[in-house]
Biopython code that builds the backbone (N, CA, C, O; Angstrom):
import numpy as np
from Bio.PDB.StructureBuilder import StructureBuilder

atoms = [
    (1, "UNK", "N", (-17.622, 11.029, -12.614)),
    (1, "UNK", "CA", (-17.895, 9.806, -11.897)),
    (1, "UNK", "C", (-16.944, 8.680, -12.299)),
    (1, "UNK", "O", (-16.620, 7.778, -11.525)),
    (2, "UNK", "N", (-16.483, 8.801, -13.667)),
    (2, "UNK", "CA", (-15.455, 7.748, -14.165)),
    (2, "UNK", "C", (-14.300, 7.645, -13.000)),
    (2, "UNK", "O", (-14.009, 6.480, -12.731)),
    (3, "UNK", "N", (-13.760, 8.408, -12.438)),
    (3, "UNK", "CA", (-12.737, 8.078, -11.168)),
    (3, "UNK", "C", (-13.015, 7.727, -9.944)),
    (3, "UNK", "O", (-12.161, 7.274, -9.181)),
    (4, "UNK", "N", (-14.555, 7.946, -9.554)),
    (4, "UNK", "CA", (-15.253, 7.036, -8.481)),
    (4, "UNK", "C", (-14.823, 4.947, -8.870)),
    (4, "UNK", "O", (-14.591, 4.083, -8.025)),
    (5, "UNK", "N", (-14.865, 4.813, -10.180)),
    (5, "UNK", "CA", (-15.004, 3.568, -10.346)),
    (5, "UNK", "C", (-13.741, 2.627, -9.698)),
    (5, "UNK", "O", (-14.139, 1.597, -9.154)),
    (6, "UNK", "N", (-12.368, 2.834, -9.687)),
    (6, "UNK", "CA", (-11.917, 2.241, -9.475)),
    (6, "UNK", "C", (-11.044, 3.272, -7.989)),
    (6, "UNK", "O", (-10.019, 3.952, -7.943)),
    (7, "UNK", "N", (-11.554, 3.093, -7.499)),
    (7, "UNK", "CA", (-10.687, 4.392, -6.285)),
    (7, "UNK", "C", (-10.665, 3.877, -4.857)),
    (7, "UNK", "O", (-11.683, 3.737, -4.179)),
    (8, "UNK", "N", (-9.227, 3.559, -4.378)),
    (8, "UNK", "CA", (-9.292, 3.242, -2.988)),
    (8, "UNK", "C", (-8.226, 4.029, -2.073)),
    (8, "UNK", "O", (-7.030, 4.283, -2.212)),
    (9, "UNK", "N", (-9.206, 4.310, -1.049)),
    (9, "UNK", "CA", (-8.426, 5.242, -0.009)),
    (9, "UNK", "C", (-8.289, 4.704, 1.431)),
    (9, "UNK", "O", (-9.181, 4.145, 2.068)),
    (10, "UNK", "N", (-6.941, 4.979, 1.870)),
    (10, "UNK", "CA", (-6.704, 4.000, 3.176)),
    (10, "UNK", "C", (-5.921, 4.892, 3.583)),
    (10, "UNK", "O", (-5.429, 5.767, 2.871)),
    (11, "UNK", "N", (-5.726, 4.731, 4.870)),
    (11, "UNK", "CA", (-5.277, 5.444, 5.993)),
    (11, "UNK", "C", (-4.734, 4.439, 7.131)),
    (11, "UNK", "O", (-5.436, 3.767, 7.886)),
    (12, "UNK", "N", (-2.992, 4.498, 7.075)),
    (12, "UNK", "CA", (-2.758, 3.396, 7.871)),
    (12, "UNK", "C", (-1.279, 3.413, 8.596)),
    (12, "UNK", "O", (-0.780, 4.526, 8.762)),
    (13, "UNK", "N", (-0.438, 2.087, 9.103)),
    (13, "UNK", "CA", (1.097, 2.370, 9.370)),
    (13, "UNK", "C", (1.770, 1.711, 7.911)),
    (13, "UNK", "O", (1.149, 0.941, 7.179)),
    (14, "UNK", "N", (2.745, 2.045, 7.741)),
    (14, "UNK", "CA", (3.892, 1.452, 7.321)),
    (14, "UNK", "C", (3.988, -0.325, 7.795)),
    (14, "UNK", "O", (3.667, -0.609, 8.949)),
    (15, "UNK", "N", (4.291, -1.072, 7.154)),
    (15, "UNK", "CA", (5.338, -2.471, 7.659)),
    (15, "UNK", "C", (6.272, -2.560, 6.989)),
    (15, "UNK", "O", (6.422, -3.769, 6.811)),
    (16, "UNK", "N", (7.125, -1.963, 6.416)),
    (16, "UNK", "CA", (8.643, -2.235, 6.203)),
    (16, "UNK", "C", (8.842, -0.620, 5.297)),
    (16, "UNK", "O", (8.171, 0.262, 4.762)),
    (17, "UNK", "N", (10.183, -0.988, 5.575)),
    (17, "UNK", "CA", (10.954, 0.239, 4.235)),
    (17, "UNK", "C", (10.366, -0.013, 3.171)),
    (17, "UNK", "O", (9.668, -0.989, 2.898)),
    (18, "UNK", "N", (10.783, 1.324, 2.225)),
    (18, "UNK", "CA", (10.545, 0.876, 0.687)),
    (18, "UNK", "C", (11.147, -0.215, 0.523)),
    (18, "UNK", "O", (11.860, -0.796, 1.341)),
    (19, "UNK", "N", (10.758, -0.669, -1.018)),
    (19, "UNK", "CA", (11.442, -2.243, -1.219)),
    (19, "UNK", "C", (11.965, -1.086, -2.929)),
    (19, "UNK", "O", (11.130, -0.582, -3.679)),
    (20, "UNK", "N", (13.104, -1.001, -3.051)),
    (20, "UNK", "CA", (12.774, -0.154, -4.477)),
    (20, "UNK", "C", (13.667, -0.871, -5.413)),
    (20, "UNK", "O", (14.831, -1.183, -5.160)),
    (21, "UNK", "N", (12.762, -1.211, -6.986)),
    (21, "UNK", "CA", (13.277, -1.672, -8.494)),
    (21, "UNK", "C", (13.586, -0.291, -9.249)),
    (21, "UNK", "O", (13.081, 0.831, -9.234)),
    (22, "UNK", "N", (14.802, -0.989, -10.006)),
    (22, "UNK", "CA", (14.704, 0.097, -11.134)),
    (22, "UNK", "C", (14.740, -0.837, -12.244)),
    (22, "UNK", "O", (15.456, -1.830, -12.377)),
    (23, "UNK", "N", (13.756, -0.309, -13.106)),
    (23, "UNK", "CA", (13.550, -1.038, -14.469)),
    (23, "UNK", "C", (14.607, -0.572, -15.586)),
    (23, "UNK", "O", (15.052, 0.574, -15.539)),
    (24, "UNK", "N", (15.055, -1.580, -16.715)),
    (24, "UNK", "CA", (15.895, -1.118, -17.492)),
    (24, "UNK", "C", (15.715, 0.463, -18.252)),
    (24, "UNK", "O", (16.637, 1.012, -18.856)),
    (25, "UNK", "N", (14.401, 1.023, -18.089)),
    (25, "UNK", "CA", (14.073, 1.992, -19.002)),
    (25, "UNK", "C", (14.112, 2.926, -18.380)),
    (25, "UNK", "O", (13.614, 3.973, -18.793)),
    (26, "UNK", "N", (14.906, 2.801, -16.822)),
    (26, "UNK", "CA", (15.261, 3.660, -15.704)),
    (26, "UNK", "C", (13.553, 4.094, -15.205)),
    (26, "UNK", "O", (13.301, 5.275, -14.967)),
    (27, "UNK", "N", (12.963, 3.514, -15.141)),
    (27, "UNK", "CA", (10.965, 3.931, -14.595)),
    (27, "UNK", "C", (11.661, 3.052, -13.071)),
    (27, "UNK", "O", (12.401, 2.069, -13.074)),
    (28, "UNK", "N", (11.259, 3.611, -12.188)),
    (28, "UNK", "CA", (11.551, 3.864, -10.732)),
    (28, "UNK", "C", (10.128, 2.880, -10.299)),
    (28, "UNK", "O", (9.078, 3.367, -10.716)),
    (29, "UNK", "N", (10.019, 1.860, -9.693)),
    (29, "UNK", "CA", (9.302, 1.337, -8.810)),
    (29, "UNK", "C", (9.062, 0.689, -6.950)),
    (29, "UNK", "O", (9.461, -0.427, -6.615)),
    (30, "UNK", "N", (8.432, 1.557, -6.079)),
    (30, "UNK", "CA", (8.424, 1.333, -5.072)),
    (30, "UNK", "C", (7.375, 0.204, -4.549)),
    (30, "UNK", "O", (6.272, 0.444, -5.042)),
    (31, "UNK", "N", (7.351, -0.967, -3.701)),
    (31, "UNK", "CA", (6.572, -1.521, -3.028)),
    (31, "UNK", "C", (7.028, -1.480, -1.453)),
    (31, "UNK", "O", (8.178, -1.585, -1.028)),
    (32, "UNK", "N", (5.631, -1.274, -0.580)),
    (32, "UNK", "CA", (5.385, -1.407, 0.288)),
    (32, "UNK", "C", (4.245, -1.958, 0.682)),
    (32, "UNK", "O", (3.351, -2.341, -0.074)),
    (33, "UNK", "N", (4.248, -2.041, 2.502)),
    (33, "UNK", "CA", (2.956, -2.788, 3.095)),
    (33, "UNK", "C", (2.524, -1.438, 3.631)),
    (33, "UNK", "O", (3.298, -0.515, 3.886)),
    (34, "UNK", "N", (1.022, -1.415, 3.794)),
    (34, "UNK", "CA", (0.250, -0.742, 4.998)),
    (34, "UNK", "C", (-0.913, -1.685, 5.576)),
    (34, "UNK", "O", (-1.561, -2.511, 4.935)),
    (35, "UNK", "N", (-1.055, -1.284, 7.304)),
    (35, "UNK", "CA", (-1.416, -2.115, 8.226)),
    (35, "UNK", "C", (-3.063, -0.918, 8.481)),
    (35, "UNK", "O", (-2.976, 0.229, 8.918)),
    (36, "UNK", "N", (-4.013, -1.404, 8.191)),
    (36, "UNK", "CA", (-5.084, -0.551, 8.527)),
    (36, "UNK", "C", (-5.821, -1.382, 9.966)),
    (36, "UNK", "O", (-5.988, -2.592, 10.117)),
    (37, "UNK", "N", (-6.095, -0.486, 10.712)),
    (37, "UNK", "CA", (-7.070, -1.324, 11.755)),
    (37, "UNK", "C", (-8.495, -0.983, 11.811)),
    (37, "UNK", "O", (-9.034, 0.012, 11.325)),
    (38, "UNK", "N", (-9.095, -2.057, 12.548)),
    (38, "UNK", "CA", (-10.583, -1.712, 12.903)),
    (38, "UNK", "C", (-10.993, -1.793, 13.837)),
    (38, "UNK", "O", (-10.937, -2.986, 14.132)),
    (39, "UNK", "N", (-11.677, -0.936, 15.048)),
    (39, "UNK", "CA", (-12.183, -1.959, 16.201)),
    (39, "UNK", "C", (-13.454, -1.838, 16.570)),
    (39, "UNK", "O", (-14.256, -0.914, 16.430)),
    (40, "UNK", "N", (-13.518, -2.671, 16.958)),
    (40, "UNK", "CA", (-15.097, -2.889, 17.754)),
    (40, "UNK", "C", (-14.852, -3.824, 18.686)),
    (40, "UNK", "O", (-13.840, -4.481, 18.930)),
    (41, "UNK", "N", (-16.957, -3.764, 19.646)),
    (41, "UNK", "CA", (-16.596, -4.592, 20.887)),
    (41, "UNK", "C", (-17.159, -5.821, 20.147)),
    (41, "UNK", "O", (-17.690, -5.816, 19.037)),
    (42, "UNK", "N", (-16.955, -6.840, 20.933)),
    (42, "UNK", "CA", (-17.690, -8.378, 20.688)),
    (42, "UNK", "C", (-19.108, -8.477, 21.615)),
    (42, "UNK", "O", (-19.637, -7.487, 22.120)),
    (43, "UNK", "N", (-19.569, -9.721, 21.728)),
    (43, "UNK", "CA", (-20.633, -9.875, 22.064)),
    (43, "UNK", "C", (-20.178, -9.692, 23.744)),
    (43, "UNK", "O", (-21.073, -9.645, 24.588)),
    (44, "UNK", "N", (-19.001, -9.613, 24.073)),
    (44, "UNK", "CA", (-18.792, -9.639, 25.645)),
    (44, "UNK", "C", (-18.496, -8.429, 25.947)),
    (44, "UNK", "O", (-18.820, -8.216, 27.115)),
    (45, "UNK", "N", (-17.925, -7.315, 25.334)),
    (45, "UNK", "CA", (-18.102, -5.982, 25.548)),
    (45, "UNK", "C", (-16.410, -5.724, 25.287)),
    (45, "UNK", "O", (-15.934, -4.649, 25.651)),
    (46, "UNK", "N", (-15.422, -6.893, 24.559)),
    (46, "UNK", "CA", (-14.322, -6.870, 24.674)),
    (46, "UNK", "C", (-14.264, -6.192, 23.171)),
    (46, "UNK", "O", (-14.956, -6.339, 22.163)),
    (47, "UNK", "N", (-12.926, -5.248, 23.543)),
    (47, "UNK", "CA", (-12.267, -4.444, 22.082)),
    (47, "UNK", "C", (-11.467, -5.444, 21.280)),
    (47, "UNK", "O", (-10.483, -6.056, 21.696)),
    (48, "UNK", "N", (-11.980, -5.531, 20.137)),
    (48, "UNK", "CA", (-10.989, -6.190, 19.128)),
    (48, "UNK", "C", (-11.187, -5.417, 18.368)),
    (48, "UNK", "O", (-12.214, -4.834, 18.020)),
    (49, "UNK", "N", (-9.661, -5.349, 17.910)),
    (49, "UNK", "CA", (-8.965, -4.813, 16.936)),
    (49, "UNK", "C", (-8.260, -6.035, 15.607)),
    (49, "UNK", "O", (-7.370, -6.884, 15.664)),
    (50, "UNK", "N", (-9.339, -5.493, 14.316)),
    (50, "UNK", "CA", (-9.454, -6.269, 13.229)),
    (50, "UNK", "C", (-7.966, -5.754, 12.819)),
    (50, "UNK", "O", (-7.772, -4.636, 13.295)),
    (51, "UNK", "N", (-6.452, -6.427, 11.800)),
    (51, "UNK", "CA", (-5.882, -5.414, 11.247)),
    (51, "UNK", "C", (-5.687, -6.079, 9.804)),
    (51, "UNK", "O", (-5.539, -7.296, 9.692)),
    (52, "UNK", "N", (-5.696, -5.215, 8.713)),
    (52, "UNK", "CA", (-6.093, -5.875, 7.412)),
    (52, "UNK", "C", (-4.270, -5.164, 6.594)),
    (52, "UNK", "O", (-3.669, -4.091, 6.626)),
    (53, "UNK", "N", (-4.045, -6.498, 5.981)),
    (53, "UNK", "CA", (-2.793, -5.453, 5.122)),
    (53, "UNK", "C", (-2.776, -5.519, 3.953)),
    (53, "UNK", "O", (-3.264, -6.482, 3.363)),
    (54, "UNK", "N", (-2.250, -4.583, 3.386)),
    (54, "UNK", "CA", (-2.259, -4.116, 1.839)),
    (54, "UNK", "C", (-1.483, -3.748, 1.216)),
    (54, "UNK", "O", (-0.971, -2.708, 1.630)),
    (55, "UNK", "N", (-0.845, -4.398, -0.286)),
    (55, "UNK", "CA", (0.619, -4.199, -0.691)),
    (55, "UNK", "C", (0.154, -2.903, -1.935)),
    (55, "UNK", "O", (-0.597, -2.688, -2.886)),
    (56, "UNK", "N", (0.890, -2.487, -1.356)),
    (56, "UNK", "CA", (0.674, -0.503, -2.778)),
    (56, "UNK", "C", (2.332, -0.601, -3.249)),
    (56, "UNK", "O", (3.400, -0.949, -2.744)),
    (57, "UNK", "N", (1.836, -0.074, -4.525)),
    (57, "UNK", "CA", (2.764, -0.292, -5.510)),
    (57, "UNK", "C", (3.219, 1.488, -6.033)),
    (57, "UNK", "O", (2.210, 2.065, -6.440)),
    (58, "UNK", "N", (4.434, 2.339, -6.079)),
    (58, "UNK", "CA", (4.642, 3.466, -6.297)),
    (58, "UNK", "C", (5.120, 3.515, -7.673)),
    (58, "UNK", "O", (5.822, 2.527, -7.888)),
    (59, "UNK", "N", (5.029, 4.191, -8.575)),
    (59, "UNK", "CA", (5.389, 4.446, -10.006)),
    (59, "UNK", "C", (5.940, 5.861, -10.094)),
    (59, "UNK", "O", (5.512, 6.840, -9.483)),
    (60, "UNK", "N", (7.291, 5.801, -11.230)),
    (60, "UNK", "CA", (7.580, 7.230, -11.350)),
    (60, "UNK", "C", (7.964, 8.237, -9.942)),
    (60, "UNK", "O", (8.428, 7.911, -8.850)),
    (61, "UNK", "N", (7.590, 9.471, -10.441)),
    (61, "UNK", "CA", (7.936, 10.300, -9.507)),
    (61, "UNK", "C", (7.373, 10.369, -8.372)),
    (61, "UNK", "O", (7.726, 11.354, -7.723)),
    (62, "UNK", "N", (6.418, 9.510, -7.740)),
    (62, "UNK", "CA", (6.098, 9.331, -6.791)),
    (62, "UNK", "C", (6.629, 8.072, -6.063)),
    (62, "UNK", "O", (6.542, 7.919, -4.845)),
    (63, "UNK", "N", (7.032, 7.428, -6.683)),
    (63, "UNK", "CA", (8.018, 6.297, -6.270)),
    (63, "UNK", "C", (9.362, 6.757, -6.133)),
    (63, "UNK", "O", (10.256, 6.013, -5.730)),
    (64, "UNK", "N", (9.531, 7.852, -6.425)),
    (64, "UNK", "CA", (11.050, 8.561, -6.299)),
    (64, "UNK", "C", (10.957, 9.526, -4.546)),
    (64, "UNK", "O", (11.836, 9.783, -3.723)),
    (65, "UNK", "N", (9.536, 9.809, -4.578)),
    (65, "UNK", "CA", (9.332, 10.654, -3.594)),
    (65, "UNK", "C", (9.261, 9.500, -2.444)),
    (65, "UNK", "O", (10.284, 9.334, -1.779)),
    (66, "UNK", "N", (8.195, 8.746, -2.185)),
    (66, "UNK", "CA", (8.044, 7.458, -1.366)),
    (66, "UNK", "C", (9.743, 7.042, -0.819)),
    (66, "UNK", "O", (10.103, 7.261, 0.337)),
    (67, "UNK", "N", (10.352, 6.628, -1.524)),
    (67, "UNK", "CA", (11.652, 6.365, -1.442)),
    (67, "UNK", "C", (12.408, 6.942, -0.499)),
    (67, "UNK", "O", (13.172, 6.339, 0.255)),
    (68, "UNK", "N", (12.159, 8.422, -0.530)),
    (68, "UNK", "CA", (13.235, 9.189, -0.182)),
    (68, "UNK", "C", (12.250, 9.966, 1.486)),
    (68, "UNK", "O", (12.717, 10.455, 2.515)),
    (69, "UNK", "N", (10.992, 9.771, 1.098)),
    (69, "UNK", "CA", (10.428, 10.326, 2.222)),
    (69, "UNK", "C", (9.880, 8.891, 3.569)),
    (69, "UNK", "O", (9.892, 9.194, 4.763)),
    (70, "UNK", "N", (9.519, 7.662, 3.190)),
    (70, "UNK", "CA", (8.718, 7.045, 3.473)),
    (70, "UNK", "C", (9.329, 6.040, 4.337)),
    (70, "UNK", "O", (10.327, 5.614, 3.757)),
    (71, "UNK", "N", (9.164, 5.461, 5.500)),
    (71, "UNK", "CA", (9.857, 4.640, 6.306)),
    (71, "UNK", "C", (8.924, 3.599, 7.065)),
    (71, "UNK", "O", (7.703, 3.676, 6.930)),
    (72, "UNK", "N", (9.485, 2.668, 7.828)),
    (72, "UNK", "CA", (8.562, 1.793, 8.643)),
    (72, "UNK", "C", (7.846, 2.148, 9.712)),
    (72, "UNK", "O", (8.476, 2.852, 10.500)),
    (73, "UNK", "N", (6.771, 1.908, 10.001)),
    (73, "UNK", "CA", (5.810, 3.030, 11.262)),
    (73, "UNK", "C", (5.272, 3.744, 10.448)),
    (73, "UNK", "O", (4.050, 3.600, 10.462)),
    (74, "UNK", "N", (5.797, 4.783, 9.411)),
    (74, "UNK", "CA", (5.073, 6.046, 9.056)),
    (74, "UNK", "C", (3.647, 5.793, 9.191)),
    (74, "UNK", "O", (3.306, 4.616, 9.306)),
    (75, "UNK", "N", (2.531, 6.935, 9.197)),
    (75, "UNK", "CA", (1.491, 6.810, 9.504)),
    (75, "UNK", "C", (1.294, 7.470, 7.670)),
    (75, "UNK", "O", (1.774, 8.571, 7.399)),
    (76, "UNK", "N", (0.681, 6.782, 6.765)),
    (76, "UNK", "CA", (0.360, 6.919, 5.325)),
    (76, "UNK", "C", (-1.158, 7.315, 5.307)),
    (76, "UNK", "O", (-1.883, 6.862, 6.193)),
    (77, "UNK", "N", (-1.737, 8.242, 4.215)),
    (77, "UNK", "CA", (-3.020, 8.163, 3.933)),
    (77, "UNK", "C", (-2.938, 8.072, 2.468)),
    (77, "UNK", "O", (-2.399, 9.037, 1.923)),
    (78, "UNK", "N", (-3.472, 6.858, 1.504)),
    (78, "UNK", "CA", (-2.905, 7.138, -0.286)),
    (78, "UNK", "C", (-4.280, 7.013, -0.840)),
    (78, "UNK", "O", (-5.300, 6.961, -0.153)),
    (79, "UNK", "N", (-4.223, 6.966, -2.205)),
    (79, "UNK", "CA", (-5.067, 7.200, -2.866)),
    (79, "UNK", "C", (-4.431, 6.295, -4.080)),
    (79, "UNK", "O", (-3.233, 6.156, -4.326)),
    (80, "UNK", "N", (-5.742, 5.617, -4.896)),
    (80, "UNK", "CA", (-5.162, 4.696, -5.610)),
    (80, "UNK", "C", (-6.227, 3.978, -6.369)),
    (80, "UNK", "O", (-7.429, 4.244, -6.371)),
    (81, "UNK", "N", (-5.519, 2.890, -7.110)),
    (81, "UNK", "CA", (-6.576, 2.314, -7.698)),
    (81, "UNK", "C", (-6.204, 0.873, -7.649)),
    (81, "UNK", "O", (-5.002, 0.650, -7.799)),
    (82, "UNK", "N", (-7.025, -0.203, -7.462)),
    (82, "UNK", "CA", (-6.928, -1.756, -7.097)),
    (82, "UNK", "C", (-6.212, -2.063, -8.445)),
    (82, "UNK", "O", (-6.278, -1.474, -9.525)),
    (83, "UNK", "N", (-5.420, -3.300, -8.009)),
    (83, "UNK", "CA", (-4.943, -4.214, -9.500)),
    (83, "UNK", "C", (-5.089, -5.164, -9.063)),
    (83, "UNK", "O", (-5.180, -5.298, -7.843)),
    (84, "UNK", "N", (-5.185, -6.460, -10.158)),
    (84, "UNK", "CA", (-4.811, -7.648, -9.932)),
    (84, "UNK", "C", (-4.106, -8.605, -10.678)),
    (84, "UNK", "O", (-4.536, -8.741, -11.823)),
    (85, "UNK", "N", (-2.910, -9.486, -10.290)),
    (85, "UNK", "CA", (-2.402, -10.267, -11.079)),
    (85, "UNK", "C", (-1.961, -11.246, -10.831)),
    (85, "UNK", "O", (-1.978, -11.653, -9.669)),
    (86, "UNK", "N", (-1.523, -11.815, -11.638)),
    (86, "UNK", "CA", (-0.989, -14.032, -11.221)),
    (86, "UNK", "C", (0.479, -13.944, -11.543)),
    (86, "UNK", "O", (1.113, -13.029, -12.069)),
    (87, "UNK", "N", (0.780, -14.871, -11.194)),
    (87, "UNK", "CA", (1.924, -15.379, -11.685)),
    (87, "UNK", "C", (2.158, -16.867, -11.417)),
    (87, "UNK", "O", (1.231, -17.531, -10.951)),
    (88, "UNK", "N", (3.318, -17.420, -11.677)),
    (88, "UNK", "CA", (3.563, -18.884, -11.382)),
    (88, "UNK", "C", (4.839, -18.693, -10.594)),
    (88, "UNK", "O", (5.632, -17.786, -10.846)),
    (89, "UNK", "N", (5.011, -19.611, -9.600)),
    (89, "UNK", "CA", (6.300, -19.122, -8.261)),
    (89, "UNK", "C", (6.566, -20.256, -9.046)),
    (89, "UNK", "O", (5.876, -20.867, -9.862)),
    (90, "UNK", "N", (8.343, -20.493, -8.402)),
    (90, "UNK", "CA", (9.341, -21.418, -8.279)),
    (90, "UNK", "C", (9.250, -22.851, -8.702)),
    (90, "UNK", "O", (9.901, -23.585, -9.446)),
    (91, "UNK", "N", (7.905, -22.998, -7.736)),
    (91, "UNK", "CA", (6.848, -24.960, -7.508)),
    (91, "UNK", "C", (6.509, -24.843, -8.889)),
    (91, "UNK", "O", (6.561, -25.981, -9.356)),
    (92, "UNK", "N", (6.082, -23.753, -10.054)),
    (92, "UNK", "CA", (5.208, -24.021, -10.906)),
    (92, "UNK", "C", (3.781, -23.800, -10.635)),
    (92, "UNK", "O", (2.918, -23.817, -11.512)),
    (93, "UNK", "N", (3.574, -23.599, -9.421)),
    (93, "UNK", "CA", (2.026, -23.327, -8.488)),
    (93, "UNK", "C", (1.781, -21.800, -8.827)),
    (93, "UNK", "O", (2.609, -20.970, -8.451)),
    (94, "UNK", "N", (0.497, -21.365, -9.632)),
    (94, "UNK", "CA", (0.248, -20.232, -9.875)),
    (94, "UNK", "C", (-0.247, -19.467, -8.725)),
    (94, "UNK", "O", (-0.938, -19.979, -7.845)),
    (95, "UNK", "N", (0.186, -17.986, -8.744)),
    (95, "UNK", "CA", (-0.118, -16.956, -7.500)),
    (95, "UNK", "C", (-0.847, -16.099, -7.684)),
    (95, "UNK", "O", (-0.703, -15.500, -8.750)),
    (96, "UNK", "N", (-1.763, -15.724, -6.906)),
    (96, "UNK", "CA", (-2.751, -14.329, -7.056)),
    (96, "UNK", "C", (-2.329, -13.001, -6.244)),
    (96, "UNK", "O", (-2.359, -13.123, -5.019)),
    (97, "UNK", "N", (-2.034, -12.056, -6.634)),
    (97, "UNK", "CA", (-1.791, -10.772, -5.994)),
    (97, "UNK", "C", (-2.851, -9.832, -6.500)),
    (97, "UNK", "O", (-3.288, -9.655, -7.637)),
    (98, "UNK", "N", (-3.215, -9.141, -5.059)),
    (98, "UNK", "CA", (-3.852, -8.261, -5.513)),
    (98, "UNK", "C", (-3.299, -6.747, -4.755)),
    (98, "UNK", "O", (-3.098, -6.800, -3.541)),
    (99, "UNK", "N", (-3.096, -5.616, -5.373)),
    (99, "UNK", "CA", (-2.064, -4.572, -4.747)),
    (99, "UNK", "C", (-3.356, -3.304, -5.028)),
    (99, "UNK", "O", (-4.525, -3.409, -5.402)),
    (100, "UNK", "N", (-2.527, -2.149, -4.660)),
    (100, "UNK", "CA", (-3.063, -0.877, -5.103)),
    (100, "UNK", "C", (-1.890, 0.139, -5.500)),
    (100, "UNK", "O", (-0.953, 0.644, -4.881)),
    (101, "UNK", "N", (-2.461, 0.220, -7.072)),
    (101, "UNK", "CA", (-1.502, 0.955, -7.008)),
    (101, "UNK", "C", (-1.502, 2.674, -6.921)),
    (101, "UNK", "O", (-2.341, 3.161, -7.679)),
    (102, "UNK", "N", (-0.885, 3.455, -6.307)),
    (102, "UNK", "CA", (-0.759, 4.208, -5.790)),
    (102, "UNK", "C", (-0.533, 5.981, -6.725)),
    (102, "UNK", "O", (0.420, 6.480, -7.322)),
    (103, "UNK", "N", (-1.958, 6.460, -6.420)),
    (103, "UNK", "CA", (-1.755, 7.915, -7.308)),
    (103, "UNK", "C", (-1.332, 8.756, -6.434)),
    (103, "UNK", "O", (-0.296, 9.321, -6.784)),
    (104, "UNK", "N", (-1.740, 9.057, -5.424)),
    (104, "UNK", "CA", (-1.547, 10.161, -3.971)),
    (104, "UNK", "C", (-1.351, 10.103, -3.077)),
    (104, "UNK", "O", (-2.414, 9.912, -2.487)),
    (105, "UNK", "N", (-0.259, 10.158, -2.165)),
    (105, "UNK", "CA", (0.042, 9.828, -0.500)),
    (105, "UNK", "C", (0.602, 10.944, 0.143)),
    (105, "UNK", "O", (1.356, 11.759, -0.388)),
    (106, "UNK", "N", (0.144, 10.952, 1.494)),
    (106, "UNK", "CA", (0.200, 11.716, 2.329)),
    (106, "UNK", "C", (0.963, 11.674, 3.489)),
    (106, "UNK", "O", (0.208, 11.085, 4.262)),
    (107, "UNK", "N", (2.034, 11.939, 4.132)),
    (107, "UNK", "CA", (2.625, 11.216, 5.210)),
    (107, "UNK", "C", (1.681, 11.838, 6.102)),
    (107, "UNK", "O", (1.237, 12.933, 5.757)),
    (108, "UNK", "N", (1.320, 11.364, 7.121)),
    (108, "UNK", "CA", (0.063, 12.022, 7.982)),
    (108, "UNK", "C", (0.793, 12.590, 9.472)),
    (108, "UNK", "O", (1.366, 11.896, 10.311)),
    (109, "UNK", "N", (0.631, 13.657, 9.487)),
    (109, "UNK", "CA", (1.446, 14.075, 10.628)),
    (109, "UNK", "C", (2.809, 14.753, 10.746)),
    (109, "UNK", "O", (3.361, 15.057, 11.803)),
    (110, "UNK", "N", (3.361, 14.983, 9.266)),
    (110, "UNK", "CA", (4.324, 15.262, 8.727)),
    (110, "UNK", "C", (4.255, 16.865, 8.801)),
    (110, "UNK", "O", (3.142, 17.391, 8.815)),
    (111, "UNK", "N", (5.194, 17.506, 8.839)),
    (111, "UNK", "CA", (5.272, 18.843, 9.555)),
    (111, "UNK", "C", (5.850, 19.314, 7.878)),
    (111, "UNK", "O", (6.464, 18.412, 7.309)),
    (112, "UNK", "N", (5.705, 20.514, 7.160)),
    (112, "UNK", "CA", (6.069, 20.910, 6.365)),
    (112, "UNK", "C", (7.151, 21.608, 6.300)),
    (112, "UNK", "O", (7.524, 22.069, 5.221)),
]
sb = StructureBuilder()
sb.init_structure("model")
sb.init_model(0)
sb.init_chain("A")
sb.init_seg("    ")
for serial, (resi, resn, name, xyz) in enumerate(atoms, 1):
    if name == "N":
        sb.init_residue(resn, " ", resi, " ")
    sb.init_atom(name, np.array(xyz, "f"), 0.0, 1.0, " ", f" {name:<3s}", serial, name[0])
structure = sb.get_structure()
């Protein structure tokens, strides 16, 4: 049950290429967006479509794989676990991010 605790799974598109760092200790880091939707009708019988986005973070050899497999559009399904962190931008004005970072992804639709 200990890996129920922190575990999030989404199923979604791509919004941009990898964005990829390499750290001095050569550890490989990928960020990207995914666009999840929702829909339902309203009180008038009209479809809206909710769309929520989410920045996932790739580490290691899966950030090596992401990289080389992963593009804008792709249709992603990952597996992961929430983070959160601050920082202070440019102004001196502190920032909140909150990401997922990323144990398992799937390109969905991807032919072997």
């Amino acid at each position: 049950m200990n890996s129920l605790r922190n575990s999030v799974r989404l199923v979604g598109n791509l919004g941009m290429d990898p964005e990829v760092k390499v750290y001095d200790t050569d550890k490989k880091m990928v960020r990207l967006s995914i666009a999840t939707n929702e829909s339902y009708k309203n009180d008038k019988g009209e479809k809206i479509t909710d769309t929520q986005w989410h920045n996932l973070i790739f580490w290691g050899m899966q950030a090596k794989i992401a990289e080389d497999l992963l593009k804008k559009g792709d249709e992603v399904a990952i597996e992961g676990k929430l983070t959160n962190r601050s920082y202070t931008d440019k102004e001196g004005v502190k920032r909140y991010v909150s990401e997922v970072v990323v144990n398992e992804f799937l390109k969905v639709g991807a032919r072997a």
